[in-house]
C-alpha positions in Angstrom: 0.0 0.0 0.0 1.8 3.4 -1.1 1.7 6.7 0.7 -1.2 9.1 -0.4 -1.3 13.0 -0.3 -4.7 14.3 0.4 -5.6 17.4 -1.8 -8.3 19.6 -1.6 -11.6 19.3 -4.0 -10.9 15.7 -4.6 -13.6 12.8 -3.2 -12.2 10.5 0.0 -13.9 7.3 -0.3 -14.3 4.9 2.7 -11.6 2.8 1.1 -9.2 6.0 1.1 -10.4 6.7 4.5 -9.5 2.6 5.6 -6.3 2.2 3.7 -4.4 5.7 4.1 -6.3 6.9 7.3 -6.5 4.6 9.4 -4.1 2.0 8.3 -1.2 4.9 8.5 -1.8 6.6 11.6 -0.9 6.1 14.7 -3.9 4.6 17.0 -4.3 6.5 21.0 -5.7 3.7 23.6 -6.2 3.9 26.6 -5.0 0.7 27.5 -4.7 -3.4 25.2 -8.2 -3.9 26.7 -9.9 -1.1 25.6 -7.7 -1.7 22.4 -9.1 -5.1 22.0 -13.0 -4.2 22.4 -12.5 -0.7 19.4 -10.5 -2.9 17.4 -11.9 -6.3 16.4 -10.0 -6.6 13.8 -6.4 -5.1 13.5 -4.4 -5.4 10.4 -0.7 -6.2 9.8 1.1 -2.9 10.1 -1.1 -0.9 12.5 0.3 1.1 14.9 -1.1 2.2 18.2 -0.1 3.8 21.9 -1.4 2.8 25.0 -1.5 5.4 27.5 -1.5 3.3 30.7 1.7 1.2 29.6 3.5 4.4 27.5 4.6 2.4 24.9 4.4 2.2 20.7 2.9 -1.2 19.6 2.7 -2.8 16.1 0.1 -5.9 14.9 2.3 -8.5 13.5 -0.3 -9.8 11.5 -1.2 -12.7 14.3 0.1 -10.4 17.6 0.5 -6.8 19.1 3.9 -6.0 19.5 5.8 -3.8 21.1 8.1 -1.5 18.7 10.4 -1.0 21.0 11.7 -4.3 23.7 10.5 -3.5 26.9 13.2 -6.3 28.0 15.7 -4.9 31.3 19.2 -6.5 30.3 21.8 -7.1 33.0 23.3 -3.9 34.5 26.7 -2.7 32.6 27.5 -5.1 29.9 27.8 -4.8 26.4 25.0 -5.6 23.9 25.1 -7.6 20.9 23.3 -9.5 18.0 23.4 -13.3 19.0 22.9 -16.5 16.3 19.2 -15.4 16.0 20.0 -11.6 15.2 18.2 -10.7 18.6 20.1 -8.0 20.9 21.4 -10.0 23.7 23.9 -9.8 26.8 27.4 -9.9 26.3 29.9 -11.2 29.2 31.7 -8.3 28.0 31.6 -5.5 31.2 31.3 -1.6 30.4 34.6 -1.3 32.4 36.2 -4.1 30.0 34.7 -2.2 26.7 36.1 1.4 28.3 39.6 -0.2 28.1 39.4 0.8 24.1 39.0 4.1 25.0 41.2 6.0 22.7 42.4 3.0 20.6 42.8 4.5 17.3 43.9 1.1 15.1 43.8 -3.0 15.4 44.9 -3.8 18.7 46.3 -7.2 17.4 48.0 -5.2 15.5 49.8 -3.0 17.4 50.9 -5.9 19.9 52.0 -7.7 17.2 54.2 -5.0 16.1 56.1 -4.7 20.0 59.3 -6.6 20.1 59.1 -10.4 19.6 59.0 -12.4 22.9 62.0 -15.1 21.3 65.1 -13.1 21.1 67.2 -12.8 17.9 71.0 -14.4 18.4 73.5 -13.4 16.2 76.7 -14.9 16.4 80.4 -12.9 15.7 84.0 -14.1 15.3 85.2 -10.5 15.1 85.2 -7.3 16.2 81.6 -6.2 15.5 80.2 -2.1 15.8 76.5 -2.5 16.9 73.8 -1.3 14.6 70.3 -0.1 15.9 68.8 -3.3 14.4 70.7 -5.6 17.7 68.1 -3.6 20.1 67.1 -6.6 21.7 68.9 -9.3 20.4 71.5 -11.6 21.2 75.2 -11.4 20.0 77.0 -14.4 21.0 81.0 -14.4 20.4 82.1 -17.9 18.9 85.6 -18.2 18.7 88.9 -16.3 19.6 88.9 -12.6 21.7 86.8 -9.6 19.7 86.1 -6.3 20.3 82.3 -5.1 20.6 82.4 -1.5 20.4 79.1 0.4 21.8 78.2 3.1 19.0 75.6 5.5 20.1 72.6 3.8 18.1 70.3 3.0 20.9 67.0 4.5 22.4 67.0 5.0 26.4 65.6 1.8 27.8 66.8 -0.5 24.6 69.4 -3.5 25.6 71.7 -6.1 23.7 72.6 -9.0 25.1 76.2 -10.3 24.8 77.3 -14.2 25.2 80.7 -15.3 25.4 80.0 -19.0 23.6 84.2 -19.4 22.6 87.7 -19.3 24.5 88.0 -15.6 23.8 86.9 -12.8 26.5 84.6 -10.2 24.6 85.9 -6.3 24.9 83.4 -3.9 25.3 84.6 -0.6 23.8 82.8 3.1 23.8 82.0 4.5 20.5 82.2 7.9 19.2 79.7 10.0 21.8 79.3 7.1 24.5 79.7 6.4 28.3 80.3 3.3 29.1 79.5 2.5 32.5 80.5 -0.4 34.6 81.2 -1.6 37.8 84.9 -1.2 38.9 85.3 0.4 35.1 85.5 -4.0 33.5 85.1 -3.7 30.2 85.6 -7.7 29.7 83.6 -10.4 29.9 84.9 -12.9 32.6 85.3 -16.6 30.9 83.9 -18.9 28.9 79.9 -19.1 29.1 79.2 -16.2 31.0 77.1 -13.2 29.7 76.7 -9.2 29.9 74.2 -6.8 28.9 74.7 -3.3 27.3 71.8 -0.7 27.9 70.9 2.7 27.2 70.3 4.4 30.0 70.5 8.1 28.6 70.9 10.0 25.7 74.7 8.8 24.8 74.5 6.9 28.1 75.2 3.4 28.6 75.3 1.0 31.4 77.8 -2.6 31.2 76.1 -5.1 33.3 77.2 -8.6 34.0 79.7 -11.3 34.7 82.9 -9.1 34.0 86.0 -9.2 34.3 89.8 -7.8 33.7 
């Protein structure tokens, strides 16, 4: 049944009054009862309000509905469509949905982009200059003494990792604008199977922590 626009001058049959009228218009009740006994005989698509229950209902075609669930949902969750395409409960909490407050791309994303939780090992059999590409890895000596020297390449709070797999003791050397702290000023690992760790610590600043030696 299309919409109609009522003009001036022209006739309005009963069957204009039945289909446009009263079949498009919203219906005031006082209540489903008194609803029941003025309306015999609804038809599918009718619209009416009852005053006693405030509330829009539509005839299915077999029911009176209400156009808007009246149905009370447990208290801070999330809702969503289930299997049926009904809105349902989630077990999702508003406080759990509030931590993506602010997110502004995939979170699996961006974890998945923060440093891998396997380190990289690198191995070296001579004197090595580290890159900004170690942060985080592993450089494991694997034969005779070398040299590491520390350029200034890291961000404050990045680390390499230093393993002294051969015979030879691995010298840690300050590059070109670098600190090099350590404890009693050892700048060499100890022996054979024993780590250290270089980080930054500052802006050019680096700390030499670990098993060292003279």
């Amino acid at each position: 049944m299309a919409y109609k626009t009522f003009t001036n001058g022209f006739p309005l049959p009963a069957s204009d009054l039945n289909n446009y009228l009263m079949r498009q218009s919203v219906m005031v009740f006082a209540s489903s009862g008194t609803r029941a006994s003025e309306l015999t005989d609804p038809v599918e698509g009718m619209l009416s309000w009852l005053q006693d229950t405030n509330k829009f209902q539509y005839y299915s075609g077999t029911a009176w509905e209400d156009l808007v669930s009246s149905t009370t949902y447990t208290a801070n969750r999330a809702i969503v469509s289930n299997g049926s395409g009904a809105l349902a409960v989630s077990t999702v909490t508003s406080t759990e949905l509030g931590y993506l407050s602010g997110v502004t791309s995939a979170v699996q994303t961006q974890l998945d982009s923060k440093a891998a939780a396997t380190q990289t090992v690198s191995d070296k059999s001579a004197n090595y200059t580290i890159v900004a590409a170690d942060a985080g890895s592993m450089i494991r000596s694997t034969g005779s003494a070398i040299t590491i020297t520390i350029a200034n390449v890291l961000s404050v709070g990045q680390k390499i990792d230093f393993y002294q797999a051969g015979s030879g003791q691995i010298t840690f050397a300050a590059g070109s604008g670098v600190t090099l702290q350590s404890k009693s000023g050892n700048l060499k690992t100890s022996a054979q199977y024993v780590g250290a760790t270089v980080q930054c610590m500052a802006s050019g600043v680096y700390a030499l922590i670990g098993d060292l030696g003279a």
